[in-house]
N, C-alpha and C positions, 0 to 999 in steps of 0.2 A: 339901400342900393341892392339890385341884385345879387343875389352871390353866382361869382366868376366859375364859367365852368371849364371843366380842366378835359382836356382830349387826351382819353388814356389807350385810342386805339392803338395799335402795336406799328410798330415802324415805318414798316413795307405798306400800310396803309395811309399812316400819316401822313407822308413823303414818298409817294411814286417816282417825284420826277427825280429824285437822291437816290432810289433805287436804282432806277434805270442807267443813270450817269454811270452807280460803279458796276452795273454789269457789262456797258460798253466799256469801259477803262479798264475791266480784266479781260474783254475780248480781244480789244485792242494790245493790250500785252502778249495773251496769249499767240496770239498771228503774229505779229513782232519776234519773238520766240521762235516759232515755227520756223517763220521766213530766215533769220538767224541762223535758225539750223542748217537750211536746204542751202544757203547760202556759205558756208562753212562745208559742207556737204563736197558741195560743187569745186569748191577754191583747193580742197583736199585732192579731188580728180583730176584736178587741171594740173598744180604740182607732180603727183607722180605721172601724168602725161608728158612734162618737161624733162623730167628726172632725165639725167642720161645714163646708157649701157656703162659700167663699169669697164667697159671695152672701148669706149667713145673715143677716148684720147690716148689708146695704146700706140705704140709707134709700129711702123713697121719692121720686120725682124729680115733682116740679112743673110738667109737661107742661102743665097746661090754667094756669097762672099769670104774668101779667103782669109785676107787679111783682118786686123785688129780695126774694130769700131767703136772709138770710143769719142767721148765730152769733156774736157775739164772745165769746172764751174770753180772760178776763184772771188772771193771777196776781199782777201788784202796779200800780201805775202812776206816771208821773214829772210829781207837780205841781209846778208855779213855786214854791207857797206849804210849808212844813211842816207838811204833811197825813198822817197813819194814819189806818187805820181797822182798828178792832176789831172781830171777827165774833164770836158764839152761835150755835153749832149744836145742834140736838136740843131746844130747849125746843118750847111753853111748859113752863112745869114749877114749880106752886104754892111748893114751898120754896127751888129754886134762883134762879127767872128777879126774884123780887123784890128777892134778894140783889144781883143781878148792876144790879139799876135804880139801887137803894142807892148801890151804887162809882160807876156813871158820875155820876150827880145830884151826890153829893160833889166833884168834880171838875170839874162840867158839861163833861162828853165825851157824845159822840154814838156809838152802835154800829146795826152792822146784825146781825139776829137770823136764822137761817135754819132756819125752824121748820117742822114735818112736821107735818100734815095733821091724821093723827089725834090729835096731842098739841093741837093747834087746836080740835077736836072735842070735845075731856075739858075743855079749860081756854080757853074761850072769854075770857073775865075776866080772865086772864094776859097775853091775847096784845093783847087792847083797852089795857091798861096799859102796853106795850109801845109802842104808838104814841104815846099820850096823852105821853105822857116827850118823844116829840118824836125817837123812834128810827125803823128803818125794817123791816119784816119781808120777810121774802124765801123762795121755797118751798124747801123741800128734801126734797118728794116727800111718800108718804105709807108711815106703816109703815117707813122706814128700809129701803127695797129696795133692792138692786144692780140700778139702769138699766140695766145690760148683759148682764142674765140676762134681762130681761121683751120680752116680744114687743110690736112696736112698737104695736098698739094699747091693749094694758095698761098701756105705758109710757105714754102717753099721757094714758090716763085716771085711772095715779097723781097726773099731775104735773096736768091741768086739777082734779080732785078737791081737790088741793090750793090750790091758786088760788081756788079756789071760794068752800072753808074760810075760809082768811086773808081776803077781802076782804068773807063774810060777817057774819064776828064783828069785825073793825076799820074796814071804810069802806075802806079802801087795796087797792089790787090790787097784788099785785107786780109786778117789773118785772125783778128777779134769781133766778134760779135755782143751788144748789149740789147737786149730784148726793151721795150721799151715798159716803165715803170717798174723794169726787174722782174715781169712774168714772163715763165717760159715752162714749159713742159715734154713729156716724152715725144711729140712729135718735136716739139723743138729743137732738142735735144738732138734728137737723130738730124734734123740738118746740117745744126751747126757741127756735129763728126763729119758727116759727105764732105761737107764744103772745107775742111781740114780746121774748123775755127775754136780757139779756145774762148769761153763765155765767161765775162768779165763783168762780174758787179760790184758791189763798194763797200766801204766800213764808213767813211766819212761822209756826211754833207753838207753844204755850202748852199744852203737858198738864199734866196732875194730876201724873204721876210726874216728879221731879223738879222741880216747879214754881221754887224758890224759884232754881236752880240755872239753870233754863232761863231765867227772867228779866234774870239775869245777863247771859247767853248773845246773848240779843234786844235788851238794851240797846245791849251792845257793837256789836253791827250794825245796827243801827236807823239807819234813812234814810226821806225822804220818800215816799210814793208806798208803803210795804208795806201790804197785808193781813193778818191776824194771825187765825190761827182758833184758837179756845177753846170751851167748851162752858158750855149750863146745861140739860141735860136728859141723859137716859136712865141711863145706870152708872157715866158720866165722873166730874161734879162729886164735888168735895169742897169743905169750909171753906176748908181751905188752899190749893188753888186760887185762890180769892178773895183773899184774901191777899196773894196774888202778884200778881194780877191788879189790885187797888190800887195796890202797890207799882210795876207798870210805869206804869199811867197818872199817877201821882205824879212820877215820876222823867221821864217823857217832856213831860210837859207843865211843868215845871217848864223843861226845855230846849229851851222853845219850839216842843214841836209841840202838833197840835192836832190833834183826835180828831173824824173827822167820820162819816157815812155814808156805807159803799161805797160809795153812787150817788151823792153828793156829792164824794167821791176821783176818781171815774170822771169827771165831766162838770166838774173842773177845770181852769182851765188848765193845758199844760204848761210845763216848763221848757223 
């Protein structure tokens, strides 16, 4: 038999087309890389393009004003007596906020409602019932807007638009403001002093998911002096919700506390 001959040229001659493959497939990398870069490059420009002035959200300063300009921001407070107070947010709201009058009148608990504007606007008859109960309504803007996205004169005219509302359709002007998801800032801030309001957010919560579990939860901790936010408007509510929400005013005031209005929690004595 012949003897087999053996190809000992050197690689890049053996195999062009293996050569060629990996010198596309480092080209190919290398532009990958590149473009990578310029595109990291670019997304770095457009960030600090976004960035805002450290000055964006400063408020305005009271130059030509005499008197005292101030905000109280409260989360719970420490009365002498066993005081909660139960909040609603997002109403009115024709099927839920009746519901919700329902549990407290059963009870006779007192809540504050912190109702939006244009739900005020749809359901005038909701939110008059609301007070008639002997409850207290309080703004919470209009349209459910992030305070800290809106520029201070818009900001402004959410929240006086809201005020408006509520005190047109119930006789009551509020006096509390909750920003909606709890964000507010220096423009905000300076409103809600104009508009004489103190800014009320929570220690306790009460959501639909997991209500029955969370109730639990709130018992176990439950002390004088908290705020407790729950909802009866917009995507929140459910039945079972309410449920729960029976269930804590049941249980809490059976051991001796007493279910009053934020602004009535707020302007008790303290311990």
């Amino acid at each position: 038999m012949p003897d087999q001959q053996t190809d000992d040229r050197p690689t890049s001659e053996a195999a062009p087309g293996l050569t060629r493959r990996r010198l596309l497939t480092t080209s190919g990398v290398s532009a990958l890389a590149a473009g990578l870069t310029v595109f990291a490059a670019e997304e770095a420009r457009a960030a600090q393009s976004r960035r805002k002035s450290p000055t964006h959200r400063v408020s305005p300063r009271p130059e030509t004003v005499a008197s005292a300009v101030a905000a109280q921001v409260v989360w719970r407070a420490q009365p002498a007596e066993r005081l909660v107070s139960l909040t609603f947010d997002d109403g009115p709201d024709p099927r839920w906020t009746p519901r919700v009058l329902d549990v407290l009148a059963r009870h006779d608990a007192r809540a504050t409602f912190f109702q939006l504007g244009d739900a005020v606007e749809r359901h005038p008859g909701v939110a008059r019932d609301v007070v008639a109960a002997g409850h207290e309504v309080a703004n919470h803007g209009w349209g459910h807007r992030d305070l800290t996205d809106l520029p201070a004169a818009d900001l402004r005219d959410n929240l006086v638009r809201t005020h408006d509302a509520i005190e047109a359709a119930t006789g009551a002007a509020p006096t509390l403001v909750r920003p909606p998801w709890g964000r507010i800032d220096a423009p905000g801030l300076f409103v809600a002093a104009e508009l004489g309001y103190r800014v009320a957010l929570w220690s306790h919560h009460l959501p639909t998911d997991g209500a029955e579990r969370k109730v639990d939860h709130n018992l176990s901790c439950a002390t004088a002096g908290m705020i407790m936010l729950c909802h009866d408007g917009r995507s929140t509510p459910a039945e079972s919700l309410y449920v729960a929400v029976d269930r804590l005013v049941a249980s809490l005031s059976g051991d001796g506390y007493r279910f009053v209005t934020t602004s009535a929690l707020l302007d008790a004595p303290t311990a």
